[in-house]
C-alpha positions as CSV (number, residue, x, y, z in Angstrom):
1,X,-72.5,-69.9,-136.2
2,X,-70.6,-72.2,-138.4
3,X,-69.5,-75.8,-136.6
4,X,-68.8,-79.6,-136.7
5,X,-68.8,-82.6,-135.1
6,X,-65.8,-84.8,-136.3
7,X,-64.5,-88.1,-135.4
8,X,-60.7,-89.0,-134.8
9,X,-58.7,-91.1,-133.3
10,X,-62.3,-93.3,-131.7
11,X,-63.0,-89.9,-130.7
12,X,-65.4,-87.1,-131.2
13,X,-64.9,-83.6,-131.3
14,X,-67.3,-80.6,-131.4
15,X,-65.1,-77.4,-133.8
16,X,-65.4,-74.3,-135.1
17,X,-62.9,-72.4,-137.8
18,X,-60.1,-71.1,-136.1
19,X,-60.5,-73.4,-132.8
20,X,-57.4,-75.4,-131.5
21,X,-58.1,-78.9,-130.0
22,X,-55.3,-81.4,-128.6
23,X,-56.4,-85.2,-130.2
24,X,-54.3,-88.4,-129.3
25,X,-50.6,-88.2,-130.9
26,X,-51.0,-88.5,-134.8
27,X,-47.8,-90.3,-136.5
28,X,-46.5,-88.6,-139.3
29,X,-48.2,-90.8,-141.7
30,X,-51.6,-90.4,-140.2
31,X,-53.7,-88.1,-142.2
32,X,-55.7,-85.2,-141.6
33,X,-58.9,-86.2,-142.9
34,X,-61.4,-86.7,-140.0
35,X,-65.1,-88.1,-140.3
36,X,-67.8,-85.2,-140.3
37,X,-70.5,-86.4,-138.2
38,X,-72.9,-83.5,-138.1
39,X,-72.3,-79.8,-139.7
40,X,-74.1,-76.9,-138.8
41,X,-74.1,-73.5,-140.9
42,X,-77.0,-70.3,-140.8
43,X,-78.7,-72.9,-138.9
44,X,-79.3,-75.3,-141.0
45,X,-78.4,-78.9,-139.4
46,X,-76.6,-81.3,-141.9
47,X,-76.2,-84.8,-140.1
48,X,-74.6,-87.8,-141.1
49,X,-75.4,-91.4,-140.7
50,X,-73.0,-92.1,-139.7
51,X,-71.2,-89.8,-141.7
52,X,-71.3,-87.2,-144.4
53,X,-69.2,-88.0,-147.0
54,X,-69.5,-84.2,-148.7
55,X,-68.5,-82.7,-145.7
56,X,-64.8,-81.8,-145.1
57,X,-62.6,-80.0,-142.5
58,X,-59.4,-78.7,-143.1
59,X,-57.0,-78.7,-140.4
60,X,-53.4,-78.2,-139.6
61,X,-50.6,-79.5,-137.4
62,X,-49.3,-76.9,-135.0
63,X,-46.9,-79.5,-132.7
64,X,-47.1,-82.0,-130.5
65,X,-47.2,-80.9,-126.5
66,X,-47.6,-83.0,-123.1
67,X,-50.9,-83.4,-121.1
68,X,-51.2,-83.3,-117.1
69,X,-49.3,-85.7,-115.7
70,X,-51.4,-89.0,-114.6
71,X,-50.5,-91.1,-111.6
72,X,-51.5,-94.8,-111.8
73,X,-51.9,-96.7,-108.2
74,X,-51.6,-100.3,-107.8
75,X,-52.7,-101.9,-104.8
76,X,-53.6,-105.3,-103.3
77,X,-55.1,-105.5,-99.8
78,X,-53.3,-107.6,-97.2
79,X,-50.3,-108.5,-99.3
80,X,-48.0,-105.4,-98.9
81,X,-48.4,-104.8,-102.4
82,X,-48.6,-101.3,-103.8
83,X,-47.0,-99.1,-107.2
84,X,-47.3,-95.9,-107.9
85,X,-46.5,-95.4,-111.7
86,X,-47.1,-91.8,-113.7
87,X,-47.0,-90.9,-116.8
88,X,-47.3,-87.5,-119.3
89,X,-49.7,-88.5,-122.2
90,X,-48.6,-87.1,-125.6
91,X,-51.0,-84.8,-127.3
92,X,-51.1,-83.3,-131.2
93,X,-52.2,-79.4,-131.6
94,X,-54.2,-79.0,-134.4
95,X,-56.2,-75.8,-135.8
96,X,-59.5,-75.7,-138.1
97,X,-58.7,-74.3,-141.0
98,X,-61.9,-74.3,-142.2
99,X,-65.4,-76.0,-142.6
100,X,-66.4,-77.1,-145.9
């Protein structure tokens, strides 16, 4: 089995060609070149430190989509004070294209 770990966006990711994964919105001038951290192919382990610079995955922008909405409570205790705020985070969709 053929995968990566990549880093985007302060965040790491675990992929596999043809996988789908929502990351944090990416602005159009953002690019599409993540950090390979660690790459695994016919079981041979390939690992970074911190990361391999040979190493690329391709991926593609398939649209952007909203998350779960999340509810955000403010409170103070004997004040009468209390807000109830939500929000629906913005997520990219993004396929792997392929491991190189």
């Amino acid at each position: 089995m053929k995968y990566a770990v990549i880093r985007m966006k302060g965040k790491q990711y675990k992929v596999a060609e043809g996988d789908e994964l929502l990351v944090g919105k990416l602005a159009p001038e953002d690019e599409l070149e993540p950090e390979v951290l660690l790459k695994v192919s016919a079981g041979e382990a390939s690992i970074g430190q911190p990361v391999l610079s040979k190493a690329k995955v391709n991926l593609e922008v398939m649209g952007e989509e909203k998350g779960k909405k999340l509810h955000v409570f403010k409170y103070k205790s004997k004040s009468r004070y209390r807000r109830k705020l939500g929000f629906r985070p913005v997520f990219t969709r993004v396929k792997v294209k392929g491991i190189k």
